[in-house]
C-alpha positions as CSV (number, residue, x, y, z in Angstrom):
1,X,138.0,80.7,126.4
2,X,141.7,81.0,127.8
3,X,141.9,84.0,130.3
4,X,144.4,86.6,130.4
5,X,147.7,85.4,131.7
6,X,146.4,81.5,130.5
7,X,149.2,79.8,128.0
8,X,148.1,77.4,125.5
9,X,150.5,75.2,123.8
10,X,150.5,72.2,120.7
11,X,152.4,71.0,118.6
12,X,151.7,71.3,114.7
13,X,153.4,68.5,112.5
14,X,154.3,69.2,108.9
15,X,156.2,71.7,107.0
16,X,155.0,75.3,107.2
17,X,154.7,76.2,102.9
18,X,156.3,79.5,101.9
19,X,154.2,82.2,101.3
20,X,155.4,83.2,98.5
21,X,155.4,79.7,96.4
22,X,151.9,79.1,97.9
23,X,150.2,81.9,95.6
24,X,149.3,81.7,92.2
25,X,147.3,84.1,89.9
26,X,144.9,83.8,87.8
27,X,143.1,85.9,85.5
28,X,139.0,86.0,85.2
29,X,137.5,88.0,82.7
30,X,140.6,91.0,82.5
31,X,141.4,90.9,85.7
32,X,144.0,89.2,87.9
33,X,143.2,87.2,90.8
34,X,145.9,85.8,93.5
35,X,144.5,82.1,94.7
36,X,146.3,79.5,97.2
37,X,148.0,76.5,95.9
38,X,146.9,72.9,97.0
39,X,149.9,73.1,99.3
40,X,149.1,75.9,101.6
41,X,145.2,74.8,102.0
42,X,146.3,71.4,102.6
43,X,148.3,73.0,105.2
44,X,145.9,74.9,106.6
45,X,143.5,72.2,106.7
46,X,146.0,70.2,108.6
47,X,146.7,72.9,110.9
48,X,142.8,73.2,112.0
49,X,142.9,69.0,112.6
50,X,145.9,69.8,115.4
51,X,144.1,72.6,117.4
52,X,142.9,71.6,120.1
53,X,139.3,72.1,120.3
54,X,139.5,73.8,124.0
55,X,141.5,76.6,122.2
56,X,139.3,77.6,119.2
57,X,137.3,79.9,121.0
58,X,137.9,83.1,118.9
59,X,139.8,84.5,122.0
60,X,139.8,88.4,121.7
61,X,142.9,89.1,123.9
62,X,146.0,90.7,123.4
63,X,148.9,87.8,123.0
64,X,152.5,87.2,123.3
65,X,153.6,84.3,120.4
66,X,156.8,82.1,120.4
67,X,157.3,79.6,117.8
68,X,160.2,77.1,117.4
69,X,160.6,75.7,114.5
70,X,161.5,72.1,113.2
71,X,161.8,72.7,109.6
72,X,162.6,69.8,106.6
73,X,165.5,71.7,105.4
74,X,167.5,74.8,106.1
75,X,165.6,76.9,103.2
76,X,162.8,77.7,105.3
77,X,161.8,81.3,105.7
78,X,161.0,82.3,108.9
79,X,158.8,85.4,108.4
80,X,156.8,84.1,105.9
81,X,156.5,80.9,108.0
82,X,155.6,83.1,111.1
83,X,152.5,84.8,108.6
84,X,151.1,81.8,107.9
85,X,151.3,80.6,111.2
86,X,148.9,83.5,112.7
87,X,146.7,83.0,109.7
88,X,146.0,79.7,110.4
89,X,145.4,80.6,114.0
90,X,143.3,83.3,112.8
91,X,141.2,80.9,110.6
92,X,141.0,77.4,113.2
93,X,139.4,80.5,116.0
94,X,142.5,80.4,118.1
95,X,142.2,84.3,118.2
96,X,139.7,86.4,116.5
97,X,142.1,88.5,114.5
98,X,146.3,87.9,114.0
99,X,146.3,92.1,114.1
100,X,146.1,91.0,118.8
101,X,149.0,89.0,118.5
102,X,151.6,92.2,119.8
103,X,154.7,90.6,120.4
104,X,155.4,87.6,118.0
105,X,159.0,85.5,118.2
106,X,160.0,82.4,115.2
107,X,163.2,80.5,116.6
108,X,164.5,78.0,114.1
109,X,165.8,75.4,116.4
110,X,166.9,72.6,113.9
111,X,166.1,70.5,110.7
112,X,164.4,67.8,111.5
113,X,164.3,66.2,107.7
114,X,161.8,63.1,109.1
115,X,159.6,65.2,111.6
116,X,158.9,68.6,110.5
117,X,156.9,70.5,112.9
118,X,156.1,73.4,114.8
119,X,155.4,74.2,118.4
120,X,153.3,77.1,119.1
121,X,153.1,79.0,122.9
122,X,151.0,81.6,122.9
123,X,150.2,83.6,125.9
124,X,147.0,85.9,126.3
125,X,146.8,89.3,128.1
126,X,144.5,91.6,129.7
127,X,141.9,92.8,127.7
128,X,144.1,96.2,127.0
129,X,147.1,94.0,126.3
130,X,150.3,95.8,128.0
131,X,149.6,99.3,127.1
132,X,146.7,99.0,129.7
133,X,146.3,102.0,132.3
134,X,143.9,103.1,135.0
135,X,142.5,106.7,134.0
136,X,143.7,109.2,136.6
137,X,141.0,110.9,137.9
């Protein structure tokens, strides 16, 4: 497990999916149901291939995330890409719940229309993350 102040940094090839057009619903019995599309677990599944295995360690720290992205075209959406991007963190065991990740930064640095990729720096903190304080006795 990475320590607090430790970095840890990949690459991830491929296009992060939308969000949005990853979804579909479905209704069982009279009730609607959301599921995910074959592109976003593909995705996902992909994702958890790239990860290092030294970092899925279901760190519990507080972390600082910068992502720069290499999308296919300029239609990419960079909140929605930054979501899936901690949910796939959350799910390979990078960190044990994408609620730790306290200051999070998506820069779309330029198409790349033949290498679509993203690279991920993620840096972890102290246990109490940066509103740690000694009581005062």
């Amino acid at each position: 497990m990475l320590s607090a102040g430790q970095i840890a940094t990949f690459v991830i090839s491929g296009d992060v999916p939308s969000k949005k057009n990853s979804m579909g619903i479905a209704v069982r019995g009279n009730k609607p149901h959301t599921y995910k599309k074959a592109i976003l677990t593909n995705y996902e599944e992909s994702f958890s291939y790239q990860i290092p295995n030294e970092y899925k360690t279901e760190n519990k720290k507080e972390c600082q995330m910068v992502c720069m992205l290499y999308p296919k075209d300029n239609r990419k959406d960079t909140i929605n890409a930054l979501a899936i991007i901690a949910d796939c963190l959350e799910q390979c065991r990078v960190i044990k719940n994408d609620r730790q990740i306290i200051d999070a930064r998506m820069l779309k640095i330029a198409v790349d229309k033949t290498n679509p990729r993203v690279k991920i720096i993620i840096k972890f903190l102290n246990e109490g993350g940066h509103n740690e304080t000694k009581k005062r006795g």
